[in-house]
N, CA, C and O atoms as a Tinker XYZ file with bonds, in Angstrom:
   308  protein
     1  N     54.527000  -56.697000  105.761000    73     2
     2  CA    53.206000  -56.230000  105.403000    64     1     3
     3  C     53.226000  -55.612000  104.018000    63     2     4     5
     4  O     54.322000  -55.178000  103.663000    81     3
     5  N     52.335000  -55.507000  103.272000    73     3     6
     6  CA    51.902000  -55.500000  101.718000    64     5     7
     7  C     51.637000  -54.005000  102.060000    63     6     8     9
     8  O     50.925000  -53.598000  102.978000    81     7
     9  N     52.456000  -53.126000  101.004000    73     7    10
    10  CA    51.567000  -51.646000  100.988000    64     9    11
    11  C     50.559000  -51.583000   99.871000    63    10    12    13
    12  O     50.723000  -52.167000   98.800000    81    11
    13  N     49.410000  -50.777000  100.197000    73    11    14
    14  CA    47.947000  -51.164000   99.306000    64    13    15
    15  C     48.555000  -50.357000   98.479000    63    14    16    17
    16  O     49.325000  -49.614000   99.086000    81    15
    17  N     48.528000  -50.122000   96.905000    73    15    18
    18  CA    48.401000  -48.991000   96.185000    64    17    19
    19  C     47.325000  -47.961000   96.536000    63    18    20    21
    20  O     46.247000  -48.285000   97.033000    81    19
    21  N     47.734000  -46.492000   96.205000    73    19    22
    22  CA    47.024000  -45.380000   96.713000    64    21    23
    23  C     45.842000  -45.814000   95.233000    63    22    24    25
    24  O     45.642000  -46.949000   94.800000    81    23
    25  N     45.176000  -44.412000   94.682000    73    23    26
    26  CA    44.238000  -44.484000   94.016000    64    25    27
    27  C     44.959000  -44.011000   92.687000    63    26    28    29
    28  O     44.849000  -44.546000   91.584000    81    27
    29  N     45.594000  -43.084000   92.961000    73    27    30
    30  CA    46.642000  -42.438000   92.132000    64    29    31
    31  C     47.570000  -43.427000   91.712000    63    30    32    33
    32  O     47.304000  -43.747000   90.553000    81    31
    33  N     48.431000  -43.974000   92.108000    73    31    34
    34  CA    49.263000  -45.402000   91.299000    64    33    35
    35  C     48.455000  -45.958000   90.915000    63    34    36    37
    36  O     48.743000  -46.408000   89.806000    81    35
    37  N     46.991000  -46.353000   91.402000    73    35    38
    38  CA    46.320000  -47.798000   90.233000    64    37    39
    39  C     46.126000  -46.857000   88.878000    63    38    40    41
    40  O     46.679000  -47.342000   87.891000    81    39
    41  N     45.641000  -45.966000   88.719000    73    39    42
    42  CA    45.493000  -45.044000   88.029000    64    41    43
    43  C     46.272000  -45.324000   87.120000    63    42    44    45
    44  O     46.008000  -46.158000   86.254000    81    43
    45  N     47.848000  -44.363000   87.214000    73    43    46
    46  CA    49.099000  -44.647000   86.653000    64    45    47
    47  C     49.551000  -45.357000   86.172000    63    46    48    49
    48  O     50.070000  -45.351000   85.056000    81    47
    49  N     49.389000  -46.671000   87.426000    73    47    50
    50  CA    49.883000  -48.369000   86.610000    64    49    51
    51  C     48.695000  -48.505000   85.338000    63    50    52    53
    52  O     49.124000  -48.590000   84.187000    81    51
    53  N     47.332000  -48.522000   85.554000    73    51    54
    54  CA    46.764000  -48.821000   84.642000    64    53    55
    55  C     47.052000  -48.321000   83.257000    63    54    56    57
    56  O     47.243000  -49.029000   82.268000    81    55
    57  N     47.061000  -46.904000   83.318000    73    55    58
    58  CA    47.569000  -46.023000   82.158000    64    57    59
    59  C     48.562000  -46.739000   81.265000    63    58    60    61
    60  O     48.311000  -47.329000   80.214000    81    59
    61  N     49.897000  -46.565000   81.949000    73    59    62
    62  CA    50.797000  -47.075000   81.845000    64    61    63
    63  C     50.894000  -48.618000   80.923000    63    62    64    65
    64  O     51.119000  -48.549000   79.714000    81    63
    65  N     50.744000  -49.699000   81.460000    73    63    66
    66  CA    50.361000  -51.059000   81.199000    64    65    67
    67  C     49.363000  -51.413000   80.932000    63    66    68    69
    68  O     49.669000  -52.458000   80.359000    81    67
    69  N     48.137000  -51.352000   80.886000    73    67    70
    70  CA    46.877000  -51.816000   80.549000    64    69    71
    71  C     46.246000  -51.217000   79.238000    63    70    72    73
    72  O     45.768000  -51.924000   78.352000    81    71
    73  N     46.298000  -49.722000   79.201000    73    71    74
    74  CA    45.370000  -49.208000   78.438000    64    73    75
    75  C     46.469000  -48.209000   77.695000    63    74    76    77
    76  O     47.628000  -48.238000   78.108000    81    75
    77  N     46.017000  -47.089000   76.308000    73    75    78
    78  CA    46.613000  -46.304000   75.547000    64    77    79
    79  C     46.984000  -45.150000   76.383000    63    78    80    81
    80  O     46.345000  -44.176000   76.781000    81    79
    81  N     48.172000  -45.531000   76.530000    73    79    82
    82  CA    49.068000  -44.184000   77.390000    64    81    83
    83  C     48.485000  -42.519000   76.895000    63    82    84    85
    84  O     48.413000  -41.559000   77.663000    81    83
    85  N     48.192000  -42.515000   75.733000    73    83    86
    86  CA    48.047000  -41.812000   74.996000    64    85    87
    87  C     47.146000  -40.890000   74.827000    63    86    88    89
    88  O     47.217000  -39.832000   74.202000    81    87
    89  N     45.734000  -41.659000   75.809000    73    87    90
    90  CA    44.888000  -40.916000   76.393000    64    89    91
    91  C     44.323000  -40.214000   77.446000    63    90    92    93
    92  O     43.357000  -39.515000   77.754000    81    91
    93  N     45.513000  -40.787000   77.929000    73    91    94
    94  CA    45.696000  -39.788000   78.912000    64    93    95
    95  C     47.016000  -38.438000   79.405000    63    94    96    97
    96  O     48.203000  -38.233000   79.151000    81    95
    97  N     45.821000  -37.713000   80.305000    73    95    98
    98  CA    46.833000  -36.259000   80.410000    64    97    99
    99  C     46.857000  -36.098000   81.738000    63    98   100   101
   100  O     46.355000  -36.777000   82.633000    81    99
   101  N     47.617000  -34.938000   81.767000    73    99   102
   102  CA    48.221000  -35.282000   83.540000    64   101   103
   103  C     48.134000  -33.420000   83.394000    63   102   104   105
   104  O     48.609000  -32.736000   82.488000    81   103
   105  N     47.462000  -33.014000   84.463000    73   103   106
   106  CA    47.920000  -31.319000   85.248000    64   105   107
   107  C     48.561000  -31.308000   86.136000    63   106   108   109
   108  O     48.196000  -31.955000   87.118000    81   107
   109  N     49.782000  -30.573000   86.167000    73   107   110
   110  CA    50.254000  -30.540000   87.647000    64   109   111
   111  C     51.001000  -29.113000   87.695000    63   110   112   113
   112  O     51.282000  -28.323000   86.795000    81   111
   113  N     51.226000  -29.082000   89.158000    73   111   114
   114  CA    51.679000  -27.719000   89.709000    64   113   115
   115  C     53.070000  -27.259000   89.224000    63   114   116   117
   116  O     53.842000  -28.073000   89.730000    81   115
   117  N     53.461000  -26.776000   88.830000    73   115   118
   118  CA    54.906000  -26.188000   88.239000    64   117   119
   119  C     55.160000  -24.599000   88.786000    63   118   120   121
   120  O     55.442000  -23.781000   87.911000    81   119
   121  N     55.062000  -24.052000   90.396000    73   119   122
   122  CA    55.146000  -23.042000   91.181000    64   121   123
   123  C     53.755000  -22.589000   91.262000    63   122   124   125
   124  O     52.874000  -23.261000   91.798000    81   123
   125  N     53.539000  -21.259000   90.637000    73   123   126
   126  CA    51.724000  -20.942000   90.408000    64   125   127
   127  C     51.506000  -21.209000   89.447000    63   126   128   129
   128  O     50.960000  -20.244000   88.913000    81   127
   129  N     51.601000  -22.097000   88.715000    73   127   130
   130  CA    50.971000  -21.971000   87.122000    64   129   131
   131  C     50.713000  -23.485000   87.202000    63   130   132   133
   132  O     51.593000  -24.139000   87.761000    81   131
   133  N     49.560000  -24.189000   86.693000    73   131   134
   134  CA    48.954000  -25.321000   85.872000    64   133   135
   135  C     49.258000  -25.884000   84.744000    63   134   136   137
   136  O     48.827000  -25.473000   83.666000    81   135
   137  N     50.225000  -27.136000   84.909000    73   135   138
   138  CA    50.350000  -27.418000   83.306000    64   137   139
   139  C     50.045000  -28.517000   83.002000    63   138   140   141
   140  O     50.222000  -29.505000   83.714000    81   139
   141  N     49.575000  -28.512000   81.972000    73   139   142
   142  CA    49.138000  -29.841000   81.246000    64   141   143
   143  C     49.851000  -30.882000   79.975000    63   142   144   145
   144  O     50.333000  -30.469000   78.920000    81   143
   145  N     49.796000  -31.706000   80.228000    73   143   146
   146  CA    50.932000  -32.248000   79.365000    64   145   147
   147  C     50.184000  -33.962000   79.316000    63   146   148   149
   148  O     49.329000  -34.545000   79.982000    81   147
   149  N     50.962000  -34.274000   78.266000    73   147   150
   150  CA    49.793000  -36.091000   78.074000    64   149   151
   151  C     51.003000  -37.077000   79.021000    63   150   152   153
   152  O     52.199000  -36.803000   79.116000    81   151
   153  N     50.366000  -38.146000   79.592000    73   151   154
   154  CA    50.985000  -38.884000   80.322000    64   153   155
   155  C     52.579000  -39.553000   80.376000    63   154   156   157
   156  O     53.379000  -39.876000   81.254000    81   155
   157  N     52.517000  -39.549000   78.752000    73   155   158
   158  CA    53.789000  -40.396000   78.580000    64   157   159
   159  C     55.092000  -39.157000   78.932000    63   158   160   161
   160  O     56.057000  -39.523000   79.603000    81   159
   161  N     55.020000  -37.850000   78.474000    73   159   162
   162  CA    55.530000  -37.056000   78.767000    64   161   163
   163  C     55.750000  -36.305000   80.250000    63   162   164   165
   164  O     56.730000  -35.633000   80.571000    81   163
   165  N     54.656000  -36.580000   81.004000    73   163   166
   166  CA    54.664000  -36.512000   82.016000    64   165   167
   167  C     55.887000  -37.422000   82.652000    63   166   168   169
   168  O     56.776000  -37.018000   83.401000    81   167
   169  N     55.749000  -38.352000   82.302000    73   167   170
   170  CA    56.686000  -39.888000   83.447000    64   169   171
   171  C     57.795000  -39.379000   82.640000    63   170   172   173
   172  O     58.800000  -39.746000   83.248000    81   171
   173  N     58.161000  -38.717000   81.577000    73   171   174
   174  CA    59.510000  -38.520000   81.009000    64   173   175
   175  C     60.273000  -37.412000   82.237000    63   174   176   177
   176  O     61.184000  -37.479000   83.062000    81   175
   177  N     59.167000  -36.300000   81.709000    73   175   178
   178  CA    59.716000  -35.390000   82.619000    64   177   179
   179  C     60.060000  -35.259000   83.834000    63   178   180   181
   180  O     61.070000  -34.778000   84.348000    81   179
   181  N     58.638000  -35.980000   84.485000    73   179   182
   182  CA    58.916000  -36.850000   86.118000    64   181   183
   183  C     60.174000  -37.220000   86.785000    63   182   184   185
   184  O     60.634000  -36.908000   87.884000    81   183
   185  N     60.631000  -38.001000   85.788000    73   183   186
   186  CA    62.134000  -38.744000   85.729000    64   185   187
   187  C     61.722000  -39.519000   86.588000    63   186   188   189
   188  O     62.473000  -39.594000   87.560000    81   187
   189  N     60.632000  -40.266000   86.640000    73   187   190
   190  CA    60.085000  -41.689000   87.748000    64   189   191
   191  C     59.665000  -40.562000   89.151000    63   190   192   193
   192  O     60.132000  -40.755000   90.273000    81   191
   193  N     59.030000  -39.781000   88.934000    73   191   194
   194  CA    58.976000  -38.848000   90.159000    64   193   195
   195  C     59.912000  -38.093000   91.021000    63   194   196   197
   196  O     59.556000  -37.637000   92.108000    81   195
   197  N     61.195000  -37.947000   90.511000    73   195   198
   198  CA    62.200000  -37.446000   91.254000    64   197   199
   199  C     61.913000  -36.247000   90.835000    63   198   200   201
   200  O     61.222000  -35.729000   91.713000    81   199
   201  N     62.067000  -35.534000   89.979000    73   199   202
   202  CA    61.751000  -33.874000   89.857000    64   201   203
   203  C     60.747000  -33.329000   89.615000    63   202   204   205
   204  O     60.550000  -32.120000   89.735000    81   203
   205  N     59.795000  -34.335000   89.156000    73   203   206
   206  CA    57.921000  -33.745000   90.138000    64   205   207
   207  C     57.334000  -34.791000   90.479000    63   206   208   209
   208  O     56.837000  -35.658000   89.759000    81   207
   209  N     57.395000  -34.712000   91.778000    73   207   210
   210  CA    56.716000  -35.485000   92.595000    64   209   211
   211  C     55.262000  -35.883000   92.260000    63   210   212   213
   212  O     54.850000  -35.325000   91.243000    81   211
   213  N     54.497000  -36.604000   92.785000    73   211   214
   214  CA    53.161000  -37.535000   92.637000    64   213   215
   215  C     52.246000  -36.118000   93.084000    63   214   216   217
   216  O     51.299000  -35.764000   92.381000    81   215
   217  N     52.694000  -35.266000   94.482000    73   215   218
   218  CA    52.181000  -35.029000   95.469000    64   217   219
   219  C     51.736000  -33.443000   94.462000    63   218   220   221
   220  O     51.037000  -32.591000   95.011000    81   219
   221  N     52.022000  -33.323000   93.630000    73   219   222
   222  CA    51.845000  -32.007000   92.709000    64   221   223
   223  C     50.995000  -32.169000   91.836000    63   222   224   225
   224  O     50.678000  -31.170000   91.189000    81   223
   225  N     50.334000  -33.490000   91.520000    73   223   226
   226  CA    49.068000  -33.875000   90.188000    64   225   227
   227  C     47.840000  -33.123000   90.674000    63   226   228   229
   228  O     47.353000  -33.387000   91.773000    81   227
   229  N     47.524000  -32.547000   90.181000    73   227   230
   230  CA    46.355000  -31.681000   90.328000    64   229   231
   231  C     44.987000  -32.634000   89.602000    63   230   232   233
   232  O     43.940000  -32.654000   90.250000    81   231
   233  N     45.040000  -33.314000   88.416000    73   231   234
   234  CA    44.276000  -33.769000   87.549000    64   233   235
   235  C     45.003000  -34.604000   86.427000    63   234   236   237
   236  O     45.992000  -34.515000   85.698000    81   235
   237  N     43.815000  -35.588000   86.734000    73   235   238
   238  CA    44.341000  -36.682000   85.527000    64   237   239
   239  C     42.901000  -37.089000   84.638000    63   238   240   241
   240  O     41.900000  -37.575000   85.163000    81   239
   241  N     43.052000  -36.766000   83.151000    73   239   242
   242  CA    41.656000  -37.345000   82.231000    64   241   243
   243  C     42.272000  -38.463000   81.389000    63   242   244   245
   244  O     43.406000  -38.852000   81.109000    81   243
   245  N     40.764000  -38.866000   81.060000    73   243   246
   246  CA    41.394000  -40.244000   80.182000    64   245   247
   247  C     40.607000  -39.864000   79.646000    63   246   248   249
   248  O     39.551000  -39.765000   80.270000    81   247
   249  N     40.621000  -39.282000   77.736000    73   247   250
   250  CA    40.193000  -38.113000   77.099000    64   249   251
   251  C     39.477000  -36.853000   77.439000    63   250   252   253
   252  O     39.928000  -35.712000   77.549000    81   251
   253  N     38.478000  -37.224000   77.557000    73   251   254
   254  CA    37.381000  -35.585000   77.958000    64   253   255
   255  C     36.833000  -36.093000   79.651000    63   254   256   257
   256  O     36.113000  -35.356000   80.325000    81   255
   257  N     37.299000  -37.393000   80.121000    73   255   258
   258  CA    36.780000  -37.521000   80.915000    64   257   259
   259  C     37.402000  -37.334000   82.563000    63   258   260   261
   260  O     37.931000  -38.419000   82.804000    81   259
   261  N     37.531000  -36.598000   83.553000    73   259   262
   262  CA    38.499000  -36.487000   84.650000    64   261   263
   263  C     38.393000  -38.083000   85.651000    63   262   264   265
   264  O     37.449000  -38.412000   86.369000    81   263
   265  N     39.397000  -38.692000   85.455000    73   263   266
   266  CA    39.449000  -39.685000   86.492000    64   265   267
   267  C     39.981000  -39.758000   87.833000    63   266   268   269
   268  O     39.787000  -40.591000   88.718000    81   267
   269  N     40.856000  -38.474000   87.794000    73   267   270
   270  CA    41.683000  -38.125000   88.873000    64   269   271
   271  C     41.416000  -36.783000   89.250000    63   270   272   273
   272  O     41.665000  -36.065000   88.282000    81   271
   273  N     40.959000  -36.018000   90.379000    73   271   274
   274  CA    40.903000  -34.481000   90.538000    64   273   275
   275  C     41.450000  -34.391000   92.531000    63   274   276   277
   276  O     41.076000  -34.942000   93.566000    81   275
   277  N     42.297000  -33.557000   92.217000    73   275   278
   278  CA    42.829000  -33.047000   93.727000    64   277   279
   279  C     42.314000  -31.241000   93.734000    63   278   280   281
   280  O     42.345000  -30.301000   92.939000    81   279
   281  N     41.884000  -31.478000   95.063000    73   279   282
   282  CA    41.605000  -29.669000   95.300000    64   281   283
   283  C     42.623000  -29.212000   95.626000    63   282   284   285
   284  O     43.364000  -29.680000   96.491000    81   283
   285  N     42.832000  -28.092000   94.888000    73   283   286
   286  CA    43.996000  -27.108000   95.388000    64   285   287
   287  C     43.303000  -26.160000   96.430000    63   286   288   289
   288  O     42.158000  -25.728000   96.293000    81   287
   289  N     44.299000  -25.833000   97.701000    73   287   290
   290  CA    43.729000  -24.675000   98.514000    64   289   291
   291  C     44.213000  -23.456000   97.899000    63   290   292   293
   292  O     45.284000  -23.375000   97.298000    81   291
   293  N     43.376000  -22.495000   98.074000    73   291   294
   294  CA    43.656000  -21.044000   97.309000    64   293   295
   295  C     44.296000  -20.593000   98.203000    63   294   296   297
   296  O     44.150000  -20.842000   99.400000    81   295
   297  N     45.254000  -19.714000   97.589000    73   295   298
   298  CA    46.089000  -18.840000   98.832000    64   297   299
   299  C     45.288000  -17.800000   99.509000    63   298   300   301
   300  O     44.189000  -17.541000   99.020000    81   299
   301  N     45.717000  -17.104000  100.670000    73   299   302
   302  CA    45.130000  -15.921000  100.681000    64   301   303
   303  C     45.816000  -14.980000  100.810000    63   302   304   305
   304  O     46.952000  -15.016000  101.282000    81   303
   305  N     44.976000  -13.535000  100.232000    73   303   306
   306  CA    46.036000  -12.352000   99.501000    64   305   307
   307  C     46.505000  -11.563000  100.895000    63   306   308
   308  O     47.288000  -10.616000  100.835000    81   307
């Protein structure tokens, strides 16, 4: 059986191969803090997802525009 791509890999692949890596940016969780960083640097740092996982992208834009948004749950104090 064929696994479908999620929404998040077409995303990625597209980035990636189709269109200017370049415009796009990636947020993701790094403990409590939000960081932002542009795509290509992202998959560097990633190391192909082994030392940050997919499951930590908070937000992905392709310039000013958000194509990707995950809700974070807030902790409680």
């Amino acid at each position: 059986m064929n696994k479908r791509k999620g929404n998040l890999e077409e995303i990625l692949s597209k980035a990636k191969y189709y269109d200017d890596i370049d415009l796009y940016n990636v947020s993701y969780r790094d403990f409590d803090n939000i960081v932002n960083v542009g795509l290509e640097e992202f998959l560097f740092l990633s190391s192909n997802f082994e030392s940050i996982p997919m499951s930590r992208i908070v937000e992905i834009k392709r310039g000013s525009d958000v194509i990707y948004s995950k809700s974070i749950r807030q902790k409680k104090p």
